[in-house]
N, C-alpha and C positions, 0 to 999 in steps of 0.2 A: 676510514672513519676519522683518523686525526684529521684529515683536510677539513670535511663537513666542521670536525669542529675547530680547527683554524680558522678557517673562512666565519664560523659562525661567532667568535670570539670577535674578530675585525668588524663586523656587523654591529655591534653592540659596541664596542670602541667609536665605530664614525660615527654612529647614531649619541656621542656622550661628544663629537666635534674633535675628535684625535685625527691628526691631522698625519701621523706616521702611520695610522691604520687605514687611513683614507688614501696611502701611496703604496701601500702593499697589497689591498684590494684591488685597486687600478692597474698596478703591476700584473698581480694574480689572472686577472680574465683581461687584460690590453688584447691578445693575440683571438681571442674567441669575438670580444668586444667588434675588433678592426676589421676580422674577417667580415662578419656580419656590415659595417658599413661599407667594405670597399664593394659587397654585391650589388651594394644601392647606388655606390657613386659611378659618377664620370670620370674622375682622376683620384690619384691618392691625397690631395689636398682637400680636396672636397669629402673624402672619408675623412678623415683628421678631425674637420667640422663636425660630422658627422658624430664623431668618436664622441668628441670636447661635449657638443650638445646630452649627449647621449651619458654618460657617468656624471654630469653635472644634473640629471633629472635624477639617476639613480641616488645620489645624495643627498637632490631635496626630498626625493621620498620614500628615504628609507624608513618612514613611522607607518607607507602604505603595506610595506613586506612585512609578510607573518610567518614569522621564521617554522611555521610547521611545513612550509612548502619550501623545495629545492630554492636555494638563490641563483643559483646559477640559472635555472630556467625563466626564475622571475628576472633578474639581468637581462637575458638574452631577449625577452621582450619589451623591458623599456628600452634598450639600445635600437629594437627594431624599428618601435613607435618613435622615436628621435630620428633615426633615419628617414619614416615616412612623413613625417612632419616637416622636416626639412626639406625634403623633395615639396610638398606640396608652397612653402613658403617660397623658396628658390628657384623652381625649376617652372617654366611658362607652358599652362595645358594647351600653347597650341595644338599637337598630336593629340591628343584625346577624340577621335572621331567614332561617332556609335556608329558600330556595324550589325545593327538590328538584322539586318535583310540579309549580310550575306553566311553563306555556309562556311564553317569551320575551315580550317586550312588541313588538306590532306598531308602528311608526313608519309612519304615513300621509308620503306622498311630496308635500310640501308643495314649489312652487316656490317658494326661499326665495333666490335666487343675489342678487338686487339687494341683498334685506338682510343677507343672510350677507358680502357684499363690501364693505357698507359698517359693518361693527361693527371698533370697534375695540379692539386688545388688551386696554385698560382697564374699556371696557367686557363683554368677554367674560369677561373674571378677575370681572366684579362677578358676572355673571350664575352663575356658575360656583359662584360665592360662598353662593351662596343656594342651594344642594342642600344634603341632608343630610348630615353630613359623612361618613358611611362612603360613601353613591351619592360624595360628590364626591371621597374619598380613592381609590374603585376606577376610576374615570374620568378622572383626573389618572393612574394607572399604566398603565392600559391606552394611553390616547391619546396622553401627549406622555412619557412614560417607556419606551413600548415593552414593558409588559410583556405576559406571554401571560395566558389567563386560569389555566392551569395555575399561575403562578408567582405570580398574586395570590391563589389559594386558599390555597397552603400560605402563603404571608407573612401573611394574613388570616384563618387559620384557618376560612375558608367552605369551599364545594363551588366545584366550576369554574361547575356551573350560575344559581348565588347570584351570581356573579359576573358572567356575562353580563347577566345580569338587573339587576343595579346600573347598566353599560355603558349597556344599554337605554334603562332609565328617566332615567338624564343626558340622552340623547340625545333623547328624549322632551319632558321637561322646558323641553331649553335649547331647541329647535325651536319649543315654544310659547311660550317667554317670546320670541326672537328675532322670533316670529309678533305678539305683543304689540304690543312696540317700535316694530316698522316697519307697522302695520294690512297684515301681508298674509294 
């Protein structure tokens, strides 16, 4: 309870333009913040940006937070909107191809639990890393974002079906690279 109301005291400090509550805040979630962009980036400088974009939105609108909701969770959503905003200004929809027509990608049922148990977050953000950045921007929303596939078409301008398809092929991908890693 003292954090909620630490954190909620710094809230009402930047929102009054304190500028040492606005570096203890940043300090406070950098580590939650960064995770979150390094899912979206291609490198750790491009999460940086990410980052930078992302707590300079949470600042200008901190009069849109209503402190009867978690901040952290409203945080961890403009950080994610800052990430996908910046993907969409930076990064080139070449890839974007609709896959109306074809069927989902099958995922062979790999016993994978020893090596899935023992990867760790660092290393799953690398792996993660190395999709193509729209597979890995639609796969970072559907999986730790929570979105539906409905709600990443229209944000993405795909079909629902393009979407899954993106899902898929992550899943695909990180299964075999996971499969790599640990010879299973």
């Amino acid at each position: 309870m003292r954090e909620h109301s630490e954190v909620q005291d710094w809230v009402c400090a930047c929102r009054k333009g304190n500028a040492r509550a606005q570096r203890k805040l940043f300090k406070h979630f950098y580590s939650m913040a960064m995770q979150i962009c390094m899912r979206y980036a291609g490198s750790s400088d491009e999460a940086a940006d990410m980052l930078n974009e992302g707590f300079l939105k949470v600042f200008s609108n901190l009069d849109k937070y209503e402190s009867t909701g978690s901040f952290e969770a409203w945080l961890k959503r403009v950080v994610s909107n800052a990430a996908l905003d910046y993907r969409r200004r930076y990064v080139q929809q070449v890839e974007l191809v609709e896959l109306d027509g074809l069927q989902e990608v099958q995922i062979a049922d790999y016993s994978m639990n020893d090596a899935v148990s023992n990867i760790s977050s660092q290393e799953l953000i690398g792996l993660i890393q190395t999709l193509p950045p729209v597979t890995r921007t639609v796969f970072n929303m559907f999986v730790f974002e929570g979105y539906s596939h409905r709600e990443i078409a229209e944000e993405m301008s795909i079909t629902e079906n393009t979407s899954a398809w993106h899902v898929n092929s992550a899943r695909s991908k990180l299964k075999e690279l996971i499969c790599k890693m640990y010879d299973v």
